[in-house]
C-alpha positions, -999 to 999 in steps of 0.1 A, spaced: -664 -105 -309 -645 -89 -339 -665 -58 -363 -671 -73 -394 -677 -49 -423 -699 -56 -451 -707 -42 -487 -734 -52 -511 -729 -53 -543 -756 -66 -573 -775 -86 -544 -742 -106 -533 -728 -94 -498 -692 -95 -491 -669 -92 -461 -644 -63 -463 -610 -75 -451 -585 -47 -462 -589 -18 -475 -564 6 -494 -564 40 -507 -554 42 -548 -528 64 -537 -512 27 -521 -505 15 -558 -484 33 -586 -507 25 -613 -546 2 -616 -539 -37 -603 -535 -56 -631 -550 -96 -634 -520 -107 -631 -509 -84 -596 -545 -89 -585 -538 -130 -582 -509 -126 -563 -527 -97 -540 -555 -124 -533 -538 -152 -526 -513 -131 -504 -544 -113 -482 -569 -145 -485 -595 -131 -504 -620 -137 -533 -619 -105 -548 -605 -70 -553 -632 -43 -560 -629 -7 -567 -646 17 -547 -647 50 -561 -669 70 -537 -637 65 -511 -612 58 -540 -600 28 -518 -596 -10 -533 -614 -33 -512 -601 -64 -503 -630 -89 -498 -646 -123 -494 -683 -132 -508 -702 -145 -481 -718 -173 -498 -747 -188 -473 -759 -150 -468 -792 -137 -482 -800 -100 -485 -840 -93 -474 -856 -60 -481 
């Protein structure tokens, strides 16, 4: 069984499959570097998380519903 972590964002839950520090990068990812960073990794997005200053590499879990 492998740890999955998860992050919601705006209702939609995604699977965290990298994770890098800002630090990793000399400047922001462009759209242009971002496409070729998701197609390398595998993933549907790059997001920004400032409270760790890390980018997170992710993929929405579609079929999952957040309940409150």
């Amino acid at each position: 069984m492998r740890k999955v972590e998860l992050l919601n964002v705006n209702g939609e839950l995604y699977e965290i499959i990298r994770k890098f520090a800002y630090t990793k990068f000399k400047t922001t990812i462009s759209s242009e570097d971002a496409t070729i960073l998701r197609e390398h990794y595998g993933v549907d997005k790059i997001l920004r998380h400032n409270p760790t200053q890390e980018y997170l590499f992710v993929n929405l879990i579609e079929e999952a519903k957040i309940v409150s």
